[in-house]
BALOBA-1460 file (C-alpha; in Angstrom, 3 decimals):
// residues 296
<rec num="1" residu="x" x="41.565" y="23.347" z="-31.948"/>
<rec num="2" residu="x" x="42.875" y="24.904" z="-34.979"/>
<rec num="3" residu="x" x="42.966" y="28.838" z="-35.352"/>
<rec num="4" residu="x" x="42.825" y="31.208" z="-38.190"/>
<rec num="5" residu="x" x="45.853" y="31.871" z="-37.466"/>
<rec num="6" residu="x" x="47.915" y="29.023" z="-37.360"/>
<rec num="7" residu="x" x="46.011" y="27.414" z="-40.552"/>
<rec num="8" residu="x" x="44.026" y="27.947" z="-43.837"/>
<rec num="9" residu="x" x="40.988" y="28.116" z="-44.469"/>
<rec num="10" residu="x" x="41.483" y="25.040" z="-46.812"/>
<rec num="11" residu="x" x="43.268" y="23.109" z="-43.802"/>
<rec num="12" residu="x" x="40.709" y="23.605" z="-41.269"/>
<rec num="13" residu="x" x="38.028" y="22.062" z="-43.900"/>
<rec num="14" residu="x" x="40.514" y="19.481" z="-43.503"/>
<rec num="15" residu="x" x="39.919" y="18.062" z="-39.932"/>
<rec num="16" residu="x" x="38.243" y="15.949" z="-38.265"/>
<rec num="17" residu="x" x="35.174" y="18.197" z="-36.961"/>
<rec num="18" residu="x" x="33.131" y="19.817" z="-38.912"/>
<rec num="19" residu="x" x="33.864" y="23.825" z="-38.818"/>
<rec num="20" residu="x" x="30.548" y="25.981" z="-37.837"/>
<rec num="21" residu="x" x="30.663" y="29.032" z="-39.200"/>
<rec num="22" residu="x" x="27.637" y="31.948" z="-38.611"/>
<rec num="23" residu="x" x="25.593" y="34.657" z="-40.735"/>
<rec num="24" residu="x" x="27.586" y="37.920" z="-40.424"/>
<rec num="25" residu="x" x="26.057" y="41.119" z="-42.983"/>
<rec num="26" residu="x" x="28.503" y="43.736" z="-40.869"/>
<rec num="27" residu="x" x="31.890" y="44.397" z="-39.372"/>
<rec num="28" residu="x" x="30.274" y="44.480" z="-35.929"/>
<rec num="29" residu="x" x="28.363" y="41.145" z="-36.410"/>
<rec num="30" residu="x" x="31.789" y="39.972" z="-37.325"/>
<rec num="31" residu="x" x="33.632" y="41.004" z="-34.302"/>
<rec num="32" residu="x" x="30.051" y="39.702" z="-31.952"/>
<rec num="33" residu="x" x="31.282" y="36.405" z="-33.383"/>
<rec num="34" residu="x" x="34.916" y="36.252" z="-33.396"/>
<rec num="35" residu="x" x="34.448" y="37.125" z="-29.711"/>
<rec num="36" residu="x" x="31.873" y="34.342" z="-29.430"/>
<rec num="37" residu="x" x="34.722" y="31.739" z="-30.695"/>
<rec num="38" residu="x" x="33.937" y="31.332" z="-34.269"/>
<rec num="39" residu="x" x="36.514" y="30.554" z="-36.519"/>
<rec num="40" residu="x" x="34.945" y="30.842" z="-40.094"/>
<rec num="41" residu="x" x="32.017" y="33.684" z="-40.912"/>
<rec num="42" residu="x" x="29.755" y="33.832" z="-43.658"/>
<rec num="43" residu="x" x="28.165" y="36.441" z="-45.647"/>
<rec num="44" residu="x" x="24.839" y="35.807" z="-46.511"/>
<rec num="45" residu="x" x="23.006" y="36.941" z="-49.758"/>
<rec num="46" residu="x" x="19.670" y="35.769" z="-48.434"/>
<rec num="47" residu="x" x="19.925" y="37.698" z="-45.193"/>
<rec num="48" residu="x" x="21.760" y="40.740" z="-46.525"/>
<rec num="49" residu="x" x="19.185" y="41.329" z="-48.649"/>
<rec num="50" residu="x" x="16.491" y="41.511" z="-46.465"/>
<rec num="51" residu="x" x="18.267" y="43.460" z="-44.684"/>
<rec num="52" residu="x" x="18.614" y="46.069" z="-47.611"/>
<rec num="53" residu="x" x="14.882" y="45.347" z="-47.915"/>
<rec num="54" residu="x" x="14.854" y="43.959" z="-51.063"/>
<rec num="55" residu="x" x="15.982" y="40.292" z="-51.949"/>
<rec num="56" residu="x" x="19.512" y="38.281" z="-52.620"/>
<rec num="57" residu="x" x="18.052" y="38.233" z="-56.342"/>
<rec num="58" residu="x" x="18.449" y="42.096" z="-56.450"/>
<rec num="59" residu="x" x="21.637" y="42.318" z="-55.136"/>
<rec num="60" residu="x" x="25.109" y="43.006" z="-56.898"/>
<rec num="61" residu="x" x="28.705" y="41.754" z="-56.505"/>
<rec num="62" residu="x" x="29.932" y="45.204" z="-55.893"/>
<rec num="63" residu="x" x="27.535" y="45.450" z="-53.629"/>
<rec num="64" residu="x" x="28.874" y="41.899" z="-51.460"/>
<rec num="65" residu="x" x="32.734" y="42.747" z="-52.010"/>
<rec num="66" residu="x" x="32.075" y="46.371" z="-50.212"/>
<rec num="67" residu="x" x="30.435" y="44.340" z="-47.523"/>
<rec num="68" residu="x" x="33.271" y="41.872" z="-47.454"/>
<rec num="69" residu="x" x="35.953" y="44.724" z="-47.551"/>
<rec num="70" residu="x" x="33.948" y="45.871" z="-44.540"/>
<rec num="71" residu="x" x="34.198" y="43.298" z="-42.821"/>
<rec num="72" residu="x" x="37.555" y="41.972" z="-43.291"/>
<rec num="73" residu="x" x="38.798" y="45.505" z="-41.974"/>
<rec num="74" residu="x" x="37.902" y="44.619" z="-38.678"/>
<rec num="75" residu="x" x="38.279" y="40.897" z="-38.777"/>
<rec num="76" residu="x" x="40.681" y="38.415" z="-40.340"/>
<rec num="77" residu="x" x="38.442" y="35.057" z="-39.964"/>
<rec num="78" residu="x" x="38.306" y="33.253" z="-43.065"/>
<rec num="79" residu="x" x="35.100" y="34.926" z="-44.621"/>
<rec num="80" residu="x" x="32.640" y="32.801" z="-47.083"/>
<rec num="81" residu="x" x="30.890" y="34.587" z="-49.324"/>
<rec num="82" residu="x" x="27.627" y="33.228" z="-50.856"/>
<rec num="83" residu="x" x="27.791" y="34.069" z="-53.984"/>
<rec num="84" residu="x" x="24.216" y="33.099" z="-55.491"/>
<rec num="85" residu="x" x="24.397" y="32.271" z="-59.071"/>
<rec num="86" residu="x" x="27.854" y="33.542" z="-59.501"/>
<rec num="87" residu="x" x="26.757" y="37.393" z="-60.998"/>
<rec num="88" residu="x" x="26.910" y="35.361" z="-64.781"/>
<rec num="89" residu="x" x="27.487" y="32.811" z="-67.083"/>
<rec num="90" residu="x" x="30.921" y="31.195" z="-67.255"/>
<rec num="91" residu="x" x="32.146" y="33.871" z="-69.081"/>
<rec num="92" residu="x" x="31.469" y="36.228" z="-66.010"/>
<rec num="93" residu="x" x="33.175" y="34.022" z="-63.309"/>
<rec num="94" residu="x" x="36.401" y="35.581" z="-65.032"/>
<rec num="95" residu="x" x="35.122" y="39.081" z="-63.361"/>
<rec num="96" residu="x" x="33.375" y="37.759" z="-59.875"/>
<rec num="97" residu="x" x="36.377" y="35.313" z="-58.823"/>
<rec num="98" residu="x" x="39.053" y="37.873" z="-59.419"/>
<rec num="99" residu="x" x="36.839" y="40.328" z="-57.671"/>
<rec num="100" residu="x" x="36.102" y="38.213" z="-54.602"/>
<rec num="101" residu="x" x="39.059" y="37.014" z="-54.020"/>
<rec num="102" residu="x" x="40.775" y="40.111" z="-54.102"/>
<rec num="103" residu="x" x="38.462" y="41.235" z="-51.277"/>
<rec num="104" residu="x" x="39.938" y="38.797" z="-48.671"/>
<rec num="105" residu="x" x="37.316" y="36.071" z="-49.124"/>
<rec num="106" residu="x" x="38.539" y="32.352" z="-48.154"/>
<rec num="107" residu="x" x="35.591" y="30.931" z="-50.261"/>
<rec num="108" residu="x" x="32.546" y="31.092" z="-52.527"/>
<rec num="109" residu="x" x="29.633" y="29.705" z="-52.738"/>
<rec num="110" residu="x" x="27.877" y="29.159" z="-56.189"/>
<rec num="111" residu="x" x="24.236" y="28.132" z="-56.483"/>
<rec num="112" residu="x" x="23.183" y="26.236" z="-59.839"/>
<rec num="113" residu="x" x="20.069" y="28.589" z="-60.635"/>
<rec num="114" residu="x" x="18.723" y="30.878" z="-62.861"/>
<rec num="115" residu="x" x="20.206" y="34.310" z="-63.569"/>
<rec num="116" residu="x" x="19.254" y="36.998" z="-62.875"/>
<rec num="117" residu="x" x="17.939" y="34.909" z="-59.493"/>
<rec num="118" residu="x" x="14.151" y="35.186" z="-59.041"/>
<rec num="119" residu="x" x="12.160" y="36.320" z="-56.208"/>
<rec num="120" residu="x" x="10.708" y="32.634" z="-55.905"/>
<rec num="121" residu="x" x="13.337" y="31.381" z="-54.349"/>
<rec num="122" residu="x" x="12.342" y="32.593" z="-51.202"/>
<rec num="123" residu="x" x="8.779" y="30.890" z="-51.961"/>
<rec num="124" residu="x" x="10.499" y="27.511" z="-52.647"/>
<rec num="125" residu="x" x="10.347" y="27.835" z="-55.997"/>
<rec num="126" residu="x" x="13.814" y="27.228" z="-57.828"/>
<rec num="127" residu="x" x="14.407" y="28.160" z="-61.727"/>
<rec num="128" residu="x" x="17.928" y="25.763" z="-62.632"/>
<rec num="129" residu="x" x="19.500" y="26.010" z="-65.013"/>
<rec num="130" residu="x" x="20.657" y="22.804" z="-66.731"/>
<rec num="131" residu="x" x="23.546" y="20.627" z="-65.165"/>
<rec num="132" residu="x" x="26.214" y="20.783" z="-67.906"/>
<rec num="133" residu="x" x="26.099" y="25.146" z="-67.881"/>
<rec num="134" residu="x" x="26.785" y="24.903" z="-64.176"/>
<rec num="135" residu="x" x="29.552" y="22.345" z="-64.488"/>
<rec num="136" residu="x" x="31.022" y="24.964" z="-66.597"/>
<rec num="137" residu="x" x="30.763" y="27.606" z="-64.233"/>
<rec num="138" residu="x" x="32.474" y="25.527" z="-61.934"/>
<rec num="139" residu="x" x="35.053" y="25.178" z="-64.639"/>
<rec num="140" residu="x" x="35.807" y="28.613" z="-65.308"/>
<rec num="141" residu="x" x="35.337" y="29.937" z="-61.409"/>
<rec num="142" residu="x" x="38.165" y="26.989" z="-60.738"/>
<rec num="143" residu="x" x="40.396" y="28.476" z="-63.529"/>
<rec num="144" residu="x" x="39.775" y="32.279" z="-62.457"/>
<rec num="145" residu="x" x="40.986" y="32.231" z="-58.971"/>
<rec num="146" residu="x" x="44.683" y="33.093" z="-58.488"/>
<rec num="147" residu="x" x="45.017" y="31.346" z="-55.447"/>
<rec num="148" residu="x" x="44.490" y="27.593" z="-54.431"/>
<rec num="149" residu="x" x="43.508" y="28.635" z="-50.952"/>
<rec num="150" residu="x" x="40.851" y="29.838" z="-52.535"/>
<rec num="151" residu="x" x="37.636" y="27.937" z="-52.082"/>
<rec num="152" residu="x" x="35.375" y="27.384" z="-54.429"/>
<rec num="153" residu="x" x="31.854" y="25.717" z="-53.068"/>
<rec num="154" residu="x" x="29.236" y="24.430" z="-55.780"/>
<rec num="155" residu="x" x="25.731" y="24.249" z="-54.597"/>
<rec num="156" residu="x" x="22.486" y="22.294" z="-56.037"/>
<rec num="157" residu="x" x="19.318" y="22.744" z="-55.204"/>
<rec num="158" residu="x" x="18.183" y="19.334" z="-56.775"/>
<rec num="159" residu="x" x="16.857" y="18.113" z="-53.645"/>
<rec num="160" residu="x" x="14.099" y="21.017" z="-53.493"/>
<rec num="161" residu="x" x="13.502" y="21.798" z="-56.966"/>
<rec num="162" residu="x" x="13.368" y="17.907" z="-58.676"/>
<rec num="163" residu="x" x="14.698" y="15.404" z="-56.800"/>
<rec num="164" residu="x" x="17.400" y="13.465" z="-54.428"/>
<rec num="165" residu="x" x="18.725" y="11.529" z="-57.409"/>
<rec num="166" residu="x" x="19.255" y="14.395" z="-59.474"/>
<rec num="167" residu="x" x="20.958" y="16.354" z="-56.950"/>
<rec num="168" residu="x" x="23.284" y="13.655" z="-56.662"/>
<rec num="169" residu="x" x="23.749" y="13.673" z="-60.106"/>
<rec num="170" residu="x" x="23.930" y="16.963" z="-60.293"/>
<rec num="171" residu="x" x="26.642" y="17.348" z="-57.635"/>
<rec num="172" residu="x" x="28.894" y="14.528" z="-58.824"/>
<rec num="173" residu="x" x="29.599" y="16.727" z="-62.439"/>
<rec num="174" residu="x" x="30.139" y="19.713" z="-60.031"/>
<rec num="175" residu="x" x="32.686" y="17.661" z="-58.019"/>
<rec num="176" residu="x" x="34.177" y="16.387" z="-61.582"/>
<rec num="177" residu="x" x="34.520" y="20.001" z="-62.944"/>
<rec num="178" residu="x" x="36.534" y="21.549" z="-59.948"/>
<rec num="179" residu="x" x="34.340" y="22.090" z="-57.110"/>
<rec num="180" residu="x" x="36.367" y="21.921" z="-53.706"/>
<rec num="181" residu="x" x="33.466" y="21.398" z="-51.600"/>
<rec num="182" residu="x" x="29.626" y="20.598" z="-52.318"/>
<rec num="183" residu="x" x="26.111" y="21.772" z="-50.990"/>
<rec num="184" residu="x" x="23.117" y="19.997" z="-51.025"/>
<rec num="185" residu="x" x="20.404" y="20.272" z="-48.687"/>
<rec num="186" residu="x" x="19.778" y="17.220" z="-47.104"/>
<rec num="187" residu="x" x="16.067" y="16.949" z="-45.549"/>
<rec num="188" residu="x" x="16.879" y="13.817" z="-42.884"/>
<rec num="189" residu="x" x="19.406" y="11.565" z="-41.892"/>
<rec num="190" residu="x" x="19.126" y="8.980" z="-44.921"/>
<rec num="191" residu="x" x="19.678" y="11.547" z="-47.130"/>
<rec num="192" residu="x" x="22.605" y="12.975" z="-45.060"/>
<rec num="193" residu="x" x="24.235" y="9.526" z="-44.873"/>
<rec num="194" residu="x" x="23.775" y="8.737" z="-48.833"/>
<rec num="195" residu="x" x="25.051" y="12.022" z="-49.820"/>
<rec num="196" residu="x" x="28.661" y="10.278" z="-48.168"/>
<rec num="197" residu="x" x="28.124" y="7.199" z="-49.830"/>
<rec num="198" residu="x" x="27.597" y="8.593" z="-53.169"/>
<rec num="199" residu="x" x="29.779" y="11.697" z="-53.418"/>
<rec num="200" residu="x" x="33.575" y="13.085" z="-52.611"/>
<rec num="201" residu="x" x="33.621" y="14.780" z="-49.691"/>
<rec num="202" residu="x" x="34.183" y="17.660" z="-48.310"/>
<rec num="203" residu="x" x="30.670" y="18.448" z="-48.001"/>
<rec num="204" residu="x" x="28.974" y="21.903" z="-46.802"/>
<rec num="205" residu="x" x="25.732" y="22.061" z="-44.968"/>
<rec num="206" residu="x" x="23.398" y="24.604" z="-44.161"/>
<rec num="207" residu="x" x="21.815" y="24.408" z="-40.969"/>
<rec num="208" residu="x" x="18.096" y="25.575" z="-39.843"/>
<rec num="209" residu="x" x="16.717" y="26.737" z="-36.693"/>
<rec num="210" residu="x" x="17.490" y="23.975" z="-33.946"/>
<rec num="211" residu="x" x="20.912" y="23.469" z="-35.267"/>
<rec num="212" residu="x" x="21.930" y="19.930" z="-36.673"/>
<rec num="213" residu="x" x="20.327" y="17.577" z="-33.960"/>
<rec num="214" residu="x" x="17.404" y="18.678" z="-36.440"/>
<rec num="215" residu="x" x="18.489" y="16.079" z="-38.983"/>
<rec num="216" residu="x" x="18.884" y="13.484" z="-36.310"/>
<rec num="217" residu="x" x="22.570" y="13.294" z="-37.073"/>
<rec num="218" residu="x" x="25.298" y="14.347" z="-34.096"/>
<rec num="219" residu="x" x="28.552" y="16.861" z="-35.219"/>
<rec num="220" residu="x" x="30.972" y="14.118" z="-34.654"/>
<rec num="221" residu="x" x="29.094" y="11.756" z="-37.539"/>
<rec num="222" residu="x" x="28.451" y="14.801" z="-39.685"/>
<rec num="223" residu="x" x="33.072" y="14.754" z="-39.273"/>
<rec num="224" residu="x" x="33.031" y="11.225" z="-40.259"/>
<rec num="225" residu="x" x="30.701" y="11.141" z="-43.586"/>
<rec num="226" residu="x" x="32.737" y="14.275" z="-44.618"/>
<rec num="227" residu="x" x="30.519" y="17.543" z="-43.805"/>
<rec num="228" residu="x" x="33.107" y="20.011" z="-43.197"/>
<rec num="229" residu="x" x="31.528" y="22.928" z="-42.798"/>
<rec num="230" residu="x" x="27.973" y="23.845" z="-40.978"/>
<rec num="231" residu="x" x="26.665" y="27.432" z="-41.882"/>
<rec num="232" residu="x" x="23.811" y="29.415" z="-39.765"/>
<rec num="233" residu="x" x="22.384" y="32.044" z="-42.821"/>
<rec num="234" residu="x" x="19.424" y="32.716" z="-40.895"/>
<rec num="235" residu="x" x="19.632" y="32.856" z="-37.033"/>
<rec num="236" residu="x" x="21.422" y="36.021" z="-36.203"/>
<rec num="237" residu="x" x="19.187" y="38.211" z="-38.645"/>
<rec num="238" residu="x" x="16.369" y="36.584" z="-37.486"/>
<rec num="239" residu="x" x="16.953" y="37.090" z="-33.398"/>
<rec num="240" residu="x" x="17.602" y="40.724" z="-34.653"/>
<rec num="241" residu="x" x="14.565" y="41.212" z="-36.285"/>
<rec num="242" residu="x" x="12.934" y="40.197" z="-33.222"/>
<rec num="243" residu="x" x="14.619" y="42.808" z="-31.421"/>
<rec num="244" residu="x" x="14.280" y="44.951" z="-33.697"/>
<rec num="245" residu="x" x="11.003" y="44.987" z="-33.841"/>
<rec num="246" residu="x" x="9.856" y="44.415" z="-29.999"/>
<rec num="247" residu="x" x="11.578" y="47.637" z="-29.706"/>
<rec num="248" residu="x" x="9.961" y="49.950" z="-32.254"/>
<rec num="249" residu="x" x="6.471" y="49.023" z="-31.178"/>
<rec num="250" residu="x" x="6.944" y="49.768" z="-27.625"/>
<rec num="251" residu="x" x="8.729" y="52.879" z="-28.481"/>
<rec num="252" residu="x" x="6.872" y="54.780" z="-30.650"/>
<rec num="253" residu="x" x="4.813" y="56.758" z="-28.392"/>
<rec num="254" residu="x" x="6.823" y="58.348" z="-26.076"/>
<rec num="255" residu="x" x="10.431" y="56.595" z="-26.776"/>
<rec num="256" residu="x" x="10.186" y="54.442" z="-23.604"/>
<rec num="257" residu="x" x="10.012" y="50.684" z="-23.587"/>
<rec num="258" residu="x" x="10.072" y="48.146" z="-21.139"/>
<rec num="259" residu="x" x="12.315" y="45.820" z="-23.380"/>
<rec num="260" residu="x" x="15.035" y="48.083" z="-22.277"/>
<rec num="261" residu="x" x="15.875" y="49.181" z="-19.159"/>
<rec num="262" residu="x" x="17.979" y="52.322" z="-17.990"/>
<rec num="263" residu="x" x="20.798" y="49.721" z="-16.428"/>
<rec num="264" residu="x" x="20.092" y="47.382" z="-19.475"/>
<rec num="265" residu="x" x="21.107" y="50.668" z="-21.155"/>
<rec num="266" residu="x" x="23.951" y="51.323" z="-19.794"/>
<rec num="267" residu="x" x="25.584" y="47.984" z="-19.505"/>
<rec num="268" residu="x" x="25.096" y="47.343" z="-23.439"/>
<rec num="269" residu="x" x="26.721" y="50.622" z="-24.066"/>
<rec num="270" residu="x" x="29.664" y="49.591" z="-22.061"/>
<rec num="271" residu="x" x="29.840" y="46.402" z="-23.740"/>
<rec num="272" residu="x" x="29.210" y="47.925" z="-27.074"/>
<rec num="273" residu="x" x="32.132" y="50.216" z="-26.456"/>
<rec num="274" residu="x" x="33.855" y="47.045" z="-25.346"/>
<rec num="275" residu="x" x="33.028" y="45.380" z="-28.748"/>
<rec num="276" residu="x" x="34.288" y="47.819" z="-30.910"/>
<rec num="277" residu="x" x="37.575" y="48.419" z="-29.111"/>
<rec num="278" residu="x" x="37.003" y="51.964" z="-28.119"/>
<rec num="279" residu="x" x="39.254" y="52.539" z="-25.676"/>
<rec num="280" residu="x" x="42.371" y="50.971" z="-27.259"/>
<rec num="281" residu="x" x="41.326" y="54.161" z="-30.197"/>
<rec num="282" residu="x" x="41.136" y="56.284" z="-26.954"/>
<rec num="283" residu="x" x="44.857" y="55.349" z="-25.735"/>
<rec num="284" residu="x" x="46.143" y="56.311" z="-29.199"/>
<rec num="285" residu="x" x="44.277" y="59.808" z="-29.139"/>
<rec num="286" residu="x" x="45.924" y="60.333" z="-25.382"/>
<rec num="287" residu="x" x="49.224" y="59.561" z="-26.539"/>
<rec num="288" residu="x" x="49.173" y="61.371" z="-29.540"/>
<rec num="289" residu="x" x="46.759" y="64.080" z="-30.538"/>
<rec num="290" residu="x" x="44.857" y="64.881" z="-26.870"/>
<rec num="291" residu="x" x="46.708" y="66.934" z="-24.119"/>
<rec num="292" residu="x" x="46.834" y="66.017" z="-20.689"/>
<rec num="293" residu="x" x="43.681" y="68.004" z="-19.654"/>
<rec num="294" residu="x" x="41.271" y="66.290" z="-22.142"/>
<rec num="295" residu="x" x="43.227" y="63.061" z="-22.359"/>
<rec num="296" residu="x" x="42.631" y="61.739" z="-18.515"/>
C-alpha cells in the first residue's frame, strides 16, 4: 500500500486501486482521519460552508487557503482542495493556483459553473458557463501552477444540468486543455462504464451516502476503468450534524443529556487528548519550561 510518504500525490493516482479520500473542514478532522488510515483528504467547499452557515457560493479563496494552512500544520496527507469555479475567469487562475499551491495543496478541483456560484446549486439547479471559457480555465490553471505535482482536477456538471452526452463532450475539451484528472457524476453503472470508454482516464468520483456499491460497481472495477480517486464531501459533516444536534436538544434545560454519559465523558476526553497529541506537548513543557514539582 503506498504512503504519503514514500510517494506523490500524482503517483498514488497512479495505481491500481482507486485512492478514497474523506471530507475534512479542520485540523482535527484531519488528524480523526489520518488516524483512521486515509491517505488523501479533501476540503470541501460545499460542507465548509455550511458549516460557516452560509453556502460554498459565499465563500472566498482566502478564506479555503487559511483552512488549508490549518490543516496542513497538523497533517502532511496530500490535501485536495475543491476549488468551485476557480475564484474567476482565466485571467484569475493566475492568482488562485499560485495561491493554493503555495498552501501545501496536492490538487484542485475546478467546477465548470457560473461565477460568482449561485445558491441553486444546492437545489440542483446548475448555471454553466459555456464549454470553450472553461477549457480555458483549464488552460491557464495548467500554466499557473509551478509545480507538476500539482494536480489540477476539471469538473462538469453536464450530467445534472443538460445531459450525459454533453458532459462527455464537455469533459473531453477539459482533458484536451490540461486537465490531469476529470469529474463527472455518474448516476449508474452504464454511465460509470461509458465514461471509460469515451474519455482518458484518470477519473475522480464523488461518492454519496452508501459508498460506491451505490452505483452497482465494486472498487476493484472502478481501478480498472480508471477512477482514481473516490471522495466522501458529505458524510463526516453530516454524522456531525447529527451529533450535533441530538446534543443541544437534550441539553438545553438543565445541561444534562442522556446522549452522553459521565464515562462516555471521560473516555472521549482521554481520547481527544489522545488525538491531538497532548501529552507529547506535555513532555516538552517537563523537560523544558516546568520544574519538577509541577512537571510530574
Amino acid at each position: 500500500m503506498p504512503t504519503a510518504e514514500t510517494q506523490s500525490f500524482r503517483e498514488m493516482l497512479a495505481g491500481p486501486m482507486p485512492l478514497t479520500a474523506t471530507l475534512v473542514s479542520n485540523p482535527l478532522m484531519a488528524r480523526l482521519a489520518e488516524q483512521a488510515g486515509f491517505l488523501a483528504l479533501y476540503l470541501g467547499g460545499g460542507m465548509l460552508g455550511y458549516s460557516k452557515v452560509v453556502l460554498e457560493a459565499n465563500l472566498n479563496v482566502t478564506e479555503l487557503v487559511q483552512a488549508g494552512n490549518d490543516i496542513r500544520a497538523v497533517c502532511s496527507l496530500p490535501l485536495i482542495l475543491d476549488g468551485a469555479t476557480g475564484f474567476g475567469d482565466p485571467m484569475h487562475m493566475h492568482r488562485t493556483i499560485p495561491m493554493v499551491e503555495a498552501a501545501g495543496f496536492a490538487a484542485i478541483e475546478i467546477e465548470d459553473q457560473l461565477i460568482p456560484k449561485r445558491a441553486h446549486h444546492h437545489a440542483g439547479v446548475e448555471h454553466m458557463i459555456p464549454a470553450d471559457l472553461m477549457a480555458a480555465k483549464v488552460r491557464e490553471a495548467v500554466a499557473a501552477r509551478r509545480g507538476e505535482e500539482f494536480v489540477i482536477i476539471a469538473r462538469t456538471n453536464g450530467i445534472r444540468s443538460s445531459n450525459f452526452e454533453d458532459a462527455i463532450e464537455r469533459a473531453a475539451a477539459y482533458k484536451a486543455a490540461g486537465a490531469d484528472v476529470l469529474m463527472l457524476s455518474p448516476r449508474n453503472a452504464e454511465e460509470v462504464r461509458t465514461i471509460a470508454e469515451r474519455l482518458e482516464p484518470p477519473f475522480m468520483l464523488l461518492v454519496g451516502i452508501g459508498g460506491t456499491a451505490t452505483l452497482g460497481v465494486s472498487n476493484e472495477e472502478l481501478g480498472r476503468l480508471g477512477f482514481r480517486l473516490l471522495v466522501d464531501a458529505a458524510q463526516p459533516m453530516l454524522v456531525a450534524f447529527r451529533a450535533w444536534k441530538e446534543l443541544y436538544d437534550s441539553t438545553a434545560e438543565d445541561l444534562s443529556s442522556p446522549v452522553l454519559t459521565s464515562e462516555d465523558g471521560r473516555r472521549l476526553r482521554q481520547e481527544l487528548n489522545e488525538a491531538v497529541g497532548l501529552e507529547e506537548l506535555l513532555k516538552i513543557e517537563r523537560a523544558t519550561v516546568e520544574d519538577g514539582e509541577h512537571g510530574g
